[in-house]
LOFI-313128 format. One record per residue (C-alpha): residue in three letters; residue number from 1; x, y, z. Coordinates in nm, 2 decimals, always signed. Layout:
N
+------+-----+--------+--------+--------+
! type ! seq !      u !      v !      w !
+------+-----+--------+--------+--------+
!  ALA ! NUM !      X !      Y !      Z !
...
+------+-----+--------+--------+--------+
//
This chain:
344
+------+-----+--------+--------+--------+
! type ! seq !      u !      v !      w !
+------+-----+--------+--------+--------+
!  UNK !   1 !  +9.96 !  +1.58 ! -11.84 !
!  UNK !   2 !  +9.69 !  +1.61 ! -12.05 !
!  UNK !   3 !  +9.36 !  +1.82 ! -11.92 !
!  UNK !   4 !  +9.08 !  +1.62 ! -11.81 !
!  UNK !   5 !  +8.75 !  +1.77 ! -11.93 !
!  UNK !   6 !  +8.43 !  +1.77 ! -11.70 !
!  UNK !   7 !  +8.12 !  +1.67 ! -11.80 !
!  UNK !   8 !  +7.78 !  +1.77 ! -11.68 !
!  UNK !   9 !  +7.59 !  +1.57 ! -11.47 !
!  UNK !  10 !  +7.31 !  +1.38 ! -11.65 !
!  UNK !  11 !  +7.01 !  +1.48 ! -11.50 !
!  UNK !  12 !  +6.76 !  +1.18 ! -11.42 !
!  UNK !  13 !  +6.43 !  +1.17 ! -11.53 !
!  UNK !  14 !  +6.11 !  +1.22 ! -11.32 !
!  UNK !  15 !  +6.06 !  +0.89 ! -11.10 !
!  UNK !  16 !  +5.69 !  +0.97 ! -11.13 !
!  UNK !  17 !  +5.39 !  +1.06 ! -11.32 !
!  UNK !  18 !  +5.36 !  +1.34 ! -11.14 !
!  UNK !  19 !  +5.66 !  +1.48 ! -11.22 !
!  UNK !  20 !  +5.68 !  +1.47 ! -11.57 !
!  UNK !  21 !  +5.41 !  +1.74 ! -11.60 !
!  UNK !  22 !  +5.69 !  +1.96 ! -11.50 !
!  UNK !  23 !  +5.90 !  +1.85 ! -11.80 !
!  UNK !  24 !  +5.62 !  +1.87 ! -12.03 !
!  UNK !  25 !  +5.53 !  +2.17 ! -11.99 !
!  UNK !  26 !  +5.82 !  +2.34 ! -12.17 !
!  UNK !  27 !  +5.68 !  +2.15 ! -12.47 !
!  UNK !  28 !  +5.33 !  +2.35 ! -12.43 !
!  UNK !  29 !  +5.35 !  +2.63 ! -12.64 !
!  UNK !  30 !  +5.23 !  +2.62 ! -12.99 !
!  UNK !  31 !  +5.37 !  +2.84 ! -13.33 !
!  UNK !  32 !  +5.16 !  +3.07 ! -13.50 !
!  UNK !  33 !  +5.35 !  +2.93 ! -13.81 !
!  UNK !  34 !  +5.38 !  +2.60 ! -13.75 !
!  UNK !  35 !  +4.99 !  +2.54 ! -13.69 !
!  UNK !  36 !  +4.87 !  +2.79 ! -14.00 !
!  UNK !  37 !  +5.12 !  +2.55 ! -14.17 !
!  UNK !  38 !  +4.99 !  +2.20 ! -14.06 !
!  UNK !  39 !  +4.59 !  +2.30 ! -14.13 !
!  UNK !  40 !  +4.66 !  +2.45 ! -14.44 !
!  UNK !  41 !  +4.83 !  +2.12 ! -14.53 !
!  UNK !  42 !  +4.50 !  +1.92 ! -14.44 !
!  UNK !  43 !  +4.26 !  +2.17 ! -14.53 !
!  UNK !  44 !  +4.42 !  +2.24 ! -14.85 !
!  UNK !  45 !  +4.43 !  +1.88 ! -14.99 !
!  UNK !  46 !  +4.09 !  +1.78 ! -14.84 !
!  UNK !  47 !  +3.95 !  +2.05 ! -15.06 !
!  UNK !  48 !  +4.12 !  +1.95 ! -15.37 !
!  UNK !  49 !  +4.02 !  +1.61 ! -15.36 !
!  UNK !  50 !  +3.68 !  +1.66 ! -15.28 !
!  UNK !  51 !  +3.69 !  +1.87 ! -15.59 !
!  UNK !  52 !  +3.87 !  +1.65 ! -15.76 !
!  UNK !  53 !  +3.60 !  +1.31 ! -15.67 !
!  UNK !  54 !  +3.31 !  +1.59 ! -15.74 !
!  UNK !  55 !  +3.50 !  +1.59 ! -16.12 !
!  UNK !  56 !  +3.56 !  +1.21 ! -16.16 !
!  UNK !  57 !  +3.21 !  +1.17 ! -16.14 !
!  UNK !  58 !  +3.18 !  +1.21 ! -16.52 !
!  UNK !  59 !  +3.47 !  +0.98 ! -16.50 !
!  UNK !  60 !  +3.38 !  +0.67 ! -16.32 !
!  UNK !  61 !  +3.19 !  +0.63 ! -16.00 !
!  UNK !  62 !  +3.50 !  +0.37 ! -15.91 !
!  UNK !  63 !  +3.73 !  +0.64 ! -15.90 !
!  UNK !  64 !  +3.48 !  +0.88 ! -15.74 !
!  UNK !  65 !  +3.45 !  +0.65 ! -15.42 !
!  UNK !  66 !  +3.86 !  +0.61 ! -15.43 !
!  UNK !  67 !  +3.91 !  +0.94 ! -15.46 !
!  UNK !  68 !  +3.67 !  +1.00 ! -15.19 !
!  UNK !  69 !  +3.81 !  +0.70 ! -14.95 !
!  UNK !  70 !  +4.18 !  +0.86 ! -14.98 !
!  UNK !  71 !  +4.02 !  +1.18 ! -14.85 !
!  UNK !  72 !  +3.90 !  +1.01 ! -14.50 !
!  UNK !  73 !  +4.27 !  +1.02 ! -14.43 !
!  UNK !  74 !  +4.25 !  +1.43 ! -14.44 !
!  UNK !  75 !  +3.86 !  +1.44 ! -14.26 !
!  UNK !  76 !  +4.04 !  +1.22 ! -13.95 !
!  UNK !  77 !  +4.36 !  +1.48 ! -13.94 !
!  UNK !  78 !  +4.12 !  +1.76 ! -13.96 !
!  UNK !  79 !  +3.91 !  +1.59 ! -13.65 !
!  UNK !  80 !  +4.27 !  +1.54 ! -13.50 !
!  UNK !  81 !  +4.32 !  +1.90 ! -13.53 !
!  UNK !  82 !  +3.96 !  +2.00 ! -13.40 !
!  UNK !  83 !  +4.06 !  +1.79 ! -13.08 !
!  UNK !  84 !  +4.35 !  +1.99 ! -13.02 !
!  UNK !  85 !  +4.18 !  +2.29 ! -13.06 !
!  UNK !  86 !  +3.94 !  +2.13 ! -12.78 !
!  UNK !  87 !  +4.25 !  +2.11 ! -12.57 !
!  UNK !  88 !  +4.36 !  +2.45 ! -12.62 !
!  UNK !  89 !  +4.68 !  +2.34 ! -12.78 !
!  UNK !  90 !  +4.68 !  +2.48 ! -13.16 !
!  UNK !  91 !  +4.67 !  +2.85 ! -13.17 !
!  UNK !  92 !  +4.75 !  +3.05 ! -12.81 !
!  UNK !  93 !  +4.48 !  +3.22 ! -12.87 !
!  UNK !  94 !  +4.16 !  +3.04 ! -12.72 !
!  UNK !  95 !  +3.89 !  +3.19 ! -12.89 !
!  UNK !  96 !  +4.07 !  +3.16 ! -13.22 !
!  UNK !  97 !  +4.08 !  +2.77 ! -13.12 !
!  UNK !  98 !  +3.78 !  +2.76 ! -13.07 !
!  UNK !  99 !  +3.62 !  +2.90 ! -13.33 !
!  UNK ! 100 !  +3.83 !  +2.69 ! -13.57 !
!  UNK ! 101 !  +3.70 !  +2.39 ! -13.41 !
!  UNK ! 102 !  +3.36 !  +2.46 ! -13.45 !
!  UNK ! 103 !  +3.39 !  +2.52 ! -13.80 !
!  UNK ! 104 !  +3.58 !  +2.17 ! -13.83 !
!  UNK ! 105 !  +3.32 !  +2.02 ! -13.60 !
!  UNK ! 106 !  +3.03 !  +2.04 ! -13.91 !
!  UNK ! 107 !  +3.30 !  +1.90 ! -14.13 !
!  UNK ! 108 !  +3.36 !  +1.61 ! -13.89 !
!  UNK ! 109 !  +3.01 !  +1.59 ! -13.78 !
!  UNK ! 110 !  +3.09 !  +1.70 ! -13.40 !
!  UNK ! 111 !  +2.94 !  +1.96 ! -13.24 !
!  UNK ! 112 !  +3.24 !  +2.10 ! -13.10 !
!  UNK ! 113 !  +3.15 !  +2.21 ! -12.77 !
!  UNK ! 114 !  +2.94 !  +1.91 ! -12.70 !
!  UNK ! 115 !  +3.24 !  +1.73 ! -12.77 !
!  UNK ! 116 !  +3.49 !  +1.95 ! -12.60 !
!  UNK ! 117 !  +3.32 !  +1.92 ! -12.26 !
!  UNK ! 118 !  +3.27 !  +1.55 ! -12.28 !
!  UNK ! 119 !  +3.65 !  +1.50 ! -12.37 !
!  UNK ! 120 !  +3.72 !  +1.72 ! -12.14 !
!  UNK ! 121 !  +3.54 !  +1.48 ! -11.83 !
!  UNK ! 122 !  +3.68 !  +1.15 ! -12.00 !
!  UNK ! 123 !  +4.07 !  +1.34 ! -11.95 !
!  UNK ! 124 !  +3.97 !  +1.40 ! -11.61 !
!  UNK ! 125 !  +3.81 !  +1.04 ! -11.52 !
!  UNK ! 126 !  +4.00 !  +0.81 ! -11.71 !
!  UNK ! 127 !  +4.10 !  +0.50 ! -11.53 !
!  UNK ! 128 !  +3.86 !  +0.54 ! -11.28 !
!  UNK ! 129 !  +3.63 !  +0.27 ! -11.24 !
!  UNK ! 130 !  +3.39 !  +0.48 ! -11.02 !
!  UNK ! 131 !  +3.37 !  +0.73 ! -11.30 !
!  UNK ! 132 !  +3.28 !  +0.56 ! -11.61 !
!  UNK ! 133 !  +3.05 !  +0.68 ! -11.89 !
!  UNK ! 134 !  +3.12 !  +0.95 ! -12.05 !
!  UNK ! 135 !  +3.33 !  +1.02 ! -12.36 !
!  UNK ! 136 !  +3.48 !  +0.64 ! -12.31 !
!  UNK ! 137 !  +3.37 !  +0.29 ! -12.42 !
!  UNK ! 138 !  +3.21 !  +0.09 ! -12.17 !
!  UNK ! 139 !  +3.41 !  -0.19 ! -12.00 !
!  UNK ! 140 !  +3.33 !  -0.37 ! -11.72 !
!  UNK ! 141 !  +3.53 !  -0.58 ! -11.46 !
!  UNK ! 142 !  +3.51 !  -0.99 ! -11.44 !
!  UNK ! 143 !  +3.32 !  -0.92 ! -11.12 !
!  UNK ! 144 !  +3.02 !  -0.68 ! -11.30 !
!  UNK ! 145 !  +2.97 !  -0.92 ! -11.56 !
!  UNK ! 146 !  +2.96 !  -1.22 ! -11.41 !
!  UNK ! 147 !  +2.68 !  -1.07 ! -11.19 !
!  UNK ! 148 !  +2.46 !  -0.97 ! -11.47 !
!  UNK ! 149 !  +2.16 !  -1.16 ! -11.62 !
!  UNK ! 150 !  +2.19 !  -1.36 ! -11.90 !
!  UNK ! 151 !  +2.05 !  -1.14 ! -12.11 !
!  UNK ! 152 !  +2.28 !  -0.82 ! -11.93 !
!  UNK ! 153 !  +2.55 !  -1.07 ! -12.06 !
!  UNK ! 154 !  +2.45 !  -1.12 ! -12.42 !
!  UNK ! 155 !  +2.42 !  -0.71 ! -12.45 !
!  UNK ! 156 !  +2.75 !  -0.63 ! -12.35 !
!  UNK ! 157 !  +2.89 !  -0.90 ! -12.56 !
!  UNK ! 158 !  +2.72 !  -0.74 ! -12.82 !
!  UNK ! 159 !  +2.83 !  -0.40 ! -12.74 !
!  UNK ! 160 !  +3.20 !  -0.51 ! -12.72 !
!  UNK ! 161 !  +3.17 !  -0.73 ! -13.05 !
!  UNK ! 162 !  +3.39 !  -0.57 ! -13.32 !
!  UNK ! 163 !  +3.07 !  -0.56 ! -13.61 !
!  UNK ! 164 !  +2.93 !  -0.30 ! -13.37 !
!  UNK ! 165 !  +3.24 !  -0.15 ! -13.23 !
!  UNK ! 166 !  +3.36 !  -0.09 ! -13.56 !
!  UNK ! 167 !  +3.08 !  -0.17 ! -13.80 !
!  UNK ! 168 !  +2.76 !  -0.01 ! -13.69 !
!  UNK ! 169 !  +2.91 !  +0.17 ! -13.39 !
!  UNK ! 170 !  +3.09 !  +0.47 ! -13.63 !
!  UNK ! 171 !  +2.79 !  +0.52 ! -13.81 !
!  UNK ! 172 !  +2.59 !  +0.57 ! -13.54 !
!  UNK ! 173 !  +2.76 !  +0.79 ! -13.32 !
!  UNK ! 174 !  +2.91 !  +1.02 ! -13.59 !
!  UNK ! 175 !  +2.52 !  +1.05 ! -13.82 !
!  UNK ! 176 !  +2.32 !  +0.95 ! -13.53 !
!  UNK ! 177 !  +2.43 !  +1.06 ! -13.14 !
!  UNK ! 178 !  +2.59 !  +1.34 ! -13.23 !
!  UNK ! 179 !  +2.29 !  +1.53 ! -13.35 !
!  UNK ! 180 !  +2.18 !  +1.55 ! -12.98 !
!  UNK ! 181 !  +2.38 !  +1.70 ! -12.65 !
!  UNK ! 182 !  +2.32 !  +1.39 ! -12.50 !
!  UNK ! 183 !  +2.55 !  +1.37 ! -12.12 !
!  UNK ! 184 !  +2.44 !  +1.75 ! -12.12 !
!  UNK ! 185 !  +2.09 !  +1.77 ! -12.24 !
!  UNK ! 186 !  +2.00 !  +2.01 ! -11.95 !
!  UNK ! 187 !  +2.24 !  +2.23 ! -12.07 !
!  UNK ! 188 !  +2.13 !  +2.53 ! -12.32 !
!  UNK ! 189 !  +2.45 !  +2.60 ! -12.43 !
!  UNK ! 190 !  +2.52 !  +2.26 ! -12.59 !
!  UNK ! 191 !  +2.20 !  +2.26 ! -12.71 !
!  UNK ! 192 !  +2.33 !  +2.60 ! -12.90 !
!  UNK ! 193 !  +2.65 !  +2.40 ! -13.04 !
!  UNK ! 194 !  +2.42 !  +2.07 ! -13.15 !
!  UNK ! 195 !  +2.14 !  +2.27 ! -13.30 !
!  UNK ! 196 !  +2.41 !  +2.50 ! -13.51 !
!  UNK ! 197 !  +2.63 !  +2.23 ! -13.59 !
!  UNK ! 198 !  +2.36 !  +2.05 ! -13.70 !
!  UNK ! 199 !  +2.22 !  +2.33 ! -13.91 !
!  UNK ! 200 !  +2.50 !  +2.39 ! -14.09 !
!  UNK ! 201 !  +2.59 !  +2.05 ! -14.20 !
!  UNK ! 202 !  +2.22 !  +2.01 ! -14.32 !
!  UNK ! 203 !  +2.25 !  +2.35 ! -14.55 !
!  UNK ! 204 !  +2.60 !  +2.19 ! -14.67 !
!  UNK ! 205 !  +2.39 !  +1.90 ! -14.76 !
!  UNK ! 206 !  +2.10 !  +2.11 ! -14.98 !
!  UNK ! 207 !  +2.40 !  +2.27 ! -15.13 !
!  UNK ! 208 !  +2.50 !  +1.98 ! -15.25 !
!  UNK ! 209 !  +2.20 !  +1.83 ! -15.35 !
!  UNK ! 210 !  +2.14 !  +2.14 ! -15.52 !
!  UNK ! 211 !  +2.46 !  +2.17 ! -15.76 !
!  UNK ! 212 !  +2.55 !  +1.79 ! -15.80 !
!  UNK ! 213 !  +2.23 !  +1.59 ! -15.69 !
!  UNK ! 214 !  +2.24 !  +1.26 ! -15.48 !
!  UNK ! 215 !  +2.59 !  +1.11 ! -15.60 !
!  UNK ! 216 !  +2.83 !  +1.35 ! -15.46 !
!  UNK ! 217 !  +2.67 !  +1.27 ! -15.10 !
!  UNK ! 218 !  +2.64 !  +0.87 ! -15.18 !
!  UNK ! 219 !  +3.03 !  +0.88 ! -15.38 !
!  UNK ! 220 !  +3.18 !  +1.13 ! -15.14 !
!  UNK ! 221 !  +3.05 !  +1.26 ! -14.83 !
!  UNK ! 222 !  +2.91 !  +0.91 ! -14.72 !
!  UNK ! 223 !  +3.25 !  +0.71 ! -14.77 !
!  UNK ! 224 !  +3.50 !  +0.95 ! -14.67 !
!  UNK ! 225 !  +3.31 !  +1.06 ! -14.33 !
!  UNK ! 226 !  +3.20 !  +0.65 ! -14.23 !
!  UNK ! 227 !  +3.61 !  +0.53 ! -14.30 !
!  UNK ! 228 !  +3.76 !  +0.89 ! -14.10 !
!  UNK ! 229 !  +3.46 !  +0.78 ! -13.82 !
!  UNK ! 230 !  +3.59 !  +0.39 ! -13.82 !
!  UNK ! 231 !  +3.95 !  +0.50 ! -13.78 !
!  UNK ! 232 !  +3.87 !  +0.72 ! -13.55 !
!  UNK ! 233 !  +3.71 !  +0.51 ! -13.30 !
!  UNK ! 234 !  +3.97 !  +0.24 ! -13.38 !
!  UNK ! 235 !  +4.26 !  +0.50 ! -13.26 !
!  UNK ! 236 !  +4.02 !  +0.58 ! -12.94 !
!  UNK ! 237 !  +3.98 !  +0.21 ! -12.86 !
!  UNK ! 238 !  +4.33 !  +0.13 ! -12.91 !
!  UNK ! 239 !  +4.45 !  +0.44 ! -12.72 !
!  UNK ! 240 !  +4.30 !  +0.26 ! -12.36 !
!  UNK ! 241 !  +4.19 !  -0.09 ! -12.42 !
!  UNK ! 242 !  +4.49 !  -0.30 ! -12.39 !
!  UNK ! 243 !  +4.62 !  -0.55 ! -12.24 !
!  UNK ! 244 !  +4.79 !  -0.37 ! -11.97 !
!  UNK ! 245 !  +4.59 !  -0.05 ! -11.94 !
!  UNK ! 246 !  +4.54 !  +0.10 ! -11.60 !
!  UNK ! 247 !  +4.21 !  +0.11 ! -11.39 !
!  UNK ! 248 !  +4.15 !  +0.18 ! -11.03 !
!  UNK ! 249 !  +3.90 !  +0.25 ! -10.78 !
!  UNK ! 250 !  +3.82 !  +0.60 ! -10.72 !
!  UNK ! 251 !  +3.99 !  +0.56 ! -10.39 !
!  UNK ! 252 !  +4.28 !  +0.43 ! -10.54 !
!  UNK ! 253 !  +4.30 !  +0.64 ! -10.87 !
!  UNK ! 254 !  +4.56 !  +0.91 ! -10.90 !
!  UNK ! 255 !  +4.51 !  +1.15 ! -11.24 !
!  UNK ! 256 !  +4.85 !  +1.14 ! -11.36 !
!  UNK ! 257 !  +4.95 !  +0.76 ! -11.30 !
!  UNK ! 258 !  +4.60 !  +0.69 ! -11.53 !
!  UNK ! 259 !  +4.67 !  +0.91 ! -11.80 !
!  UNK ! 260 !  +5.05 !  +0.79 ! -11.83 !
!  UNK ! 261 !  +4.99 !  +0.43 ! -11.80 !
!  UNK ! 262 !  +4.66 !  +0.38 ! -11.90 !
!  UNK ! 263 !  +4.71 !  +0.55 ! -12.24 !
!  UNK ! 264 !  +4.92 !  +0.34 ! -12.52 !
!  UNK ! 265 !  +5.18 !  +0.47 ! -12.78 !
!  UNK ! 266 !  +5.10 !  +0.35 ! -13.09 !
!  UNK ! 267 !  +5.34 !  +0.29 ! -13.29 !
!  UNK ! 268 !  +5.23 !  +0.36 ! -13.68 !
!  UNK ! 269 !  +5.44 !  +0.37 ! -14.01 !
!  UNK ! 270 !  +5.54 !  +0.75 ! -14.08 !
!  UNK ! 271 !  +5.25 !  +0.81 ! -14.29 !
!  UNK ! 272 !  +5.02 !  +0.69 ! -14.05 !
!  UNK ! 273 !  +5.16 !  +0.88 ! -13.80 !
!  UNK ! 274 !  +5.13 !  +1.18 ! -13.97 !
!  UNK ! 275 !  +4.78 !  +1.12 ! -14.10 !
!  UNK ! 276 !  +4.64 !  +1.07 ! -13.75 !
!  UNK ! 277 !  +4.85 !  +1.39 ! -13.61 !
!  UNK ! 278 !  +5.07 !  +1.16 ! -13.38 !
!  UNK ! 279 !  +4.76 !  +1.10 ! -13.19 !
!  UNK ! 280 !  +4.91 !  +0.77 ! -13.10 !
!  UNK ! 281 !  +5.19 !  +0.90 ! -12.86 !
!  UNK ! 282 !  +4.89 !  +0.92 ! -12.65 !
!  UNK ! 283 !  +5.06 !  +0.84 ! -12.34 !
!  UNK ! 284 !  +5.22 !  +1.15 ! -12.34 !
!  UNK ! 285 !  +4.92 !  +1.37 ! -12.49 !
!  UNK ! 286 !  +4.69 !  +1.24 ! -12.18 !
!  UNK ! 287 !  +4.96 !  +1.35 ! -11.92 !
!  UNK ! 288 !  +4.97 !  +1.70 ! -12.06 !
!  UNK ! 289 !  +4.74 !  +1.76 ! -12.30 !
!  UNK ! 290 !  +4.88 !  +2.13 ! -12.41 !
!  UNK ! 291 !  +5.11 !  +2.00 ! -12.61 !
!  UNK ! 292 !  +5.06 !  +2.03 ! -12.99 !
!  UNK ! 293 !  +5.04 !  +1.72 ! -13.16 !
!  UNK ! 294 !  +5.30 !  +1.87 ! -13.40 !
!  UNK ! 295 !  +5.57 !  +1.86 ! -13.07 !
!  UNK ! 296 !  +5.53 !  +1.52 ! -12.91 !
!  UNK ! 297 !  +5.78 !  +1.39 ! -13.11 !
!  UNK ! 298 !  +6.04 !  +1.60 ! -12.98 !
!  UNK ! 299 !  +5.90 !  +1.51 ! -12.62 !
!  UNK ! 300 !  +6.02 !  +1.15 ! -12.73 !
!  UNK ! 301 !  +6.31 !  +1.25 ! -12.94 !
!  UNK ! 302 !  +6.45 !  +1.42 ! -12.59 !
!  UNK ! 303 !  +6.33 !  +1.19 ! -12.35 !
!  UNK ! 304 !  +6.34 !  +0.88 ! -12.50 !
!  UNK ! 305 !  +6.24 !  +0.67 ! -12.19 !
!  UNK ! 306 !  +5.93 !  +0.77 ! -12.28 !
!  UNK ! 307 !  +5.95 !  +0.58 ! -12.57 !
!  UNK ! 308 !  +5.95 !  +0.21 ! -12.43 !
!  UNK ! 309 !  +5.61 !  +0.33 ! -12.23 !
!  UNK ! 310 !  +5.30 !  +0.10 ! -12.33 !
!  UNK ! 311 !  +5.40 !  +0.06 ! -12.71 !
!  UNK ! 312 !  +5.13 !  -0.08 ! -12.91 !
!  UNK ! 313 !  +5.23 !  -0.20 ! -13.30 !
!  UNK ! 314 !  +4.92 !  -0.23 ! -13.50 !
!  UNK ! 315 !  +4.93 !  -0.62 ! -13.52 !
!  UNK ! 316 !  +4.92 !  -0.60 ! -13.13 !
!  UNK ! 317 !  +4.64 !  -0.40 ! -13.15 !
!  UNK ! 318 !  +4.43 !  -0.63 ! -13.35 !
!  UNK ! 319 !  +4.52 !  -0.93 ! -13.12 !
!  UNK ! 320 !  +4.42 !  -0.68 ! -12.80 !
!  UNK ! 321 !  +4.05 !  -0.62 ! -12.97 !
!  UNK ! 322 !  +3.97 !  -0.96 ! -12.83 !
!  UNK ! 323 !  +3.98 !  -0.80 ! -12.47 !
!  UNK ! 324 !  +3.70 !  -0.70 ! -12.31 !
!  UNK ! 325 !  +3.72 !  -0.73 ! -11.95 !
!  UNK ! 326 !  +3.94 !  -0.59 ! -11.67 !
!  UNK ! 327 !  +4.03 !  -0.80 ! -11.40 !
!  UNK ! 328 !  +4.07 !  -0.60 ! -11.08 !
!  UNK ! 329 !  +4.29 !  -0.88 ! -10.93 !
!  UNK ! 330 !  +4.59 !  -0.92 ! -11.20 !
!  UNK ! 331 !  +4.56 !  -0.57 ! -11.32 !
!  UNK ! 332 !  +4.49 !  -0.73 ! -11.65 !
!  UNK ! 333 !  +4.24 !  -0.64 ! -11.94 !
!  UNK ! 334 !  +4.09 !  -1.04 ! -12.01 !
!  UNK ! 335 !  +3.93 !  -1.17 ! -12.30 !
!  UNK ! 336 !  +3.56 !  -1.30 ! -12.24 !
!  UNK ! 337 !  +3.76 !  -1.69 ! -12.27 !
!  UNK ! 338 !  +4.06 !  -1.59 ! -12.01 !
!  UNK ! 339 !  +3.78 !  -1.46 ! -11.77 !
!  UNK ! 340 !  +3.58 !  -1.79 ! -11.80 !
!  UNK ! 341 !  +3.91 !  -2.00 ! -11.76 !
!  UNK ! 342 !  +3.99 !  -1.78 ! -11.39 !
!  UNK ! 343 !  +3.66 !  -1.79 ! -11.27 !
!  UNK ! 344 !  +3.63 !  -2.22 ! -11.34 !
+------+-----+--------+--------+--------+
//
């Protein structure tokens, strides 16, 4: 008779939201090694190619701005970095974190406290339609805009359109908003972290000026920062406006159930991936956001359940840029058209 050999039981997943914060927190700690690794990997190259466009201006001014444009992939992993600094996830030691963050923060044009406390609110308020406005784009139900004005119509339509999303909308809140505190204006600390921030980026600017004149800032500080800023705020608006994203009244809104399905994974070619520190497994990064980017893989790799939660390809997320409003009745994010259609 030959001896049967017992197996261990499989053991189930969480049933809830709530209860996979117990499972992800085994993934929370970060590696001295693994972090000094993965800046000096995107620090390291972000230098030599700015060096590298500042030579090629001799060269051709072509090759200056494509040097330069290639380099907006290393500016939007260093911002990726900053975040999880914000999050307290890259070095165990917090004032390390931060410190490295604010030093990031005048690369990326963020004042880095400004921006940690207003991420900060939009991780606690996300989903909730009684809490909107801060550190989030504005979307409104089919009920709030059909009771606006015409003209409270035309600006949201405006606001939602993808020229200023993505056009004018970068620009402006990268060069323009984030010079200002604004959410905390009342508050002299972020005042502190606007007013230095904003110090130091001007001094890197006469710097500049000073040793290479106008073109290095037209050639490669312009370029690189507006294309890491539009990707940026492409990877925010795909991370929560989809199709079937979740919202709820405050009454109704439960922190864990928002952050796990009302945050997409976005599913990117390796490269991508890497470029954006895996930012798009953003389901899982908004139900425990003390994991390092550098581990969510492995959160997939060993619960691959997880995997099949909200997955967003990027020809998806071009289709789901046409949405704009959620409907509170199908649980549904509705293109300006569909909400027409359901109201007629």
């Amino acid at each position: 008779m030959s001896e049967q050999i017992s197996t261990p039981p499989v053991e189930a997943e969480p049933a809830t939201a709530r209860d996979w914060v117990k499972v992800l927190s085994q993934y929370r700690d970060p590696s001295l090694w693994r972090s000094s690794f993965e800046l000096a990997v995107t620090v390291g190259p972000f230098i030599l190619l700015w060096v590298l466009a500042w030579w090629s201006l001799s060269v051709s001014y072509w090759l200056t701005l494509a040097i330069s444009l290639c380099n907006a992939g290393f500016l939007l992993r260093l911002f990726a970095i900053q975040h999880d600094c914000g999050h307290g996830a890259f070095f165990e030691n917090r004032t390390v974190s931060d410190w490295l963050g604010r030093i990031i923060g005048v690369l990326t044009l963020t004042p880095y406290d400004v921006w940690r406390r207003s991420h900060s609110i939009h991780h606690s308020s996300s989903g909730d339609l009684g809490r909107r406005g801060i550190g989030d784009i504005q979307t409104l139900t089919v009920a709030e805009y059909a009771a606006l004005t015409p003209a409270g119509r035309l600006r949201y339509r405006m606001y939602r359109h993808p020229v200023v999303l993505f056009g004018l909308g970068p620009g402006y809140l990268f060069f323009l908003q984030n010079r200002l505190p604004l959410g905390h204006m009342g508050i002299r600390k972020y005042w502190v972290s606007a007013m230095s921030t904003n110090a130091a980026i001007l001094i890197g600017l006469i710097l500049i000026m000073q040793f290479g004149g106008i073109m290095p800032i037209l050639l490669i500080f312009l370029p690189s920062t507006l294309l890491a800023a539009t990707a940026g705020v492409w990877l925010f608006y795909v991370q929560h406006q989809f199709e079937t994203t979740h919202w709820e009244q405050s009454a109704d809104w439960q922190l864990h159930d928002a952050a796990l399905h009302g945050s997409s994974h976005y599913v990117m070619p390796r490269v991508l991936q890497w470029m954006t520190a895996n930012i798009g497994i953003h389901h899982v990064h908004h139900l425990y956001s003390r994991i390092p980017f550098y581990r969510l893989p492995e959160v997939l790799r060993d619960h691959a359940v997880l995997n099949g939660d909200n997955r967003l390809t990027i020809w998806e997320s071009f289709r789901n840029a046409r949405l704009h409003l959620w409907d509170e009745k199908s649980k549904r994010l509705l293109s300006f058209k569909q909400a027409k259609a359901g109201a007629s």
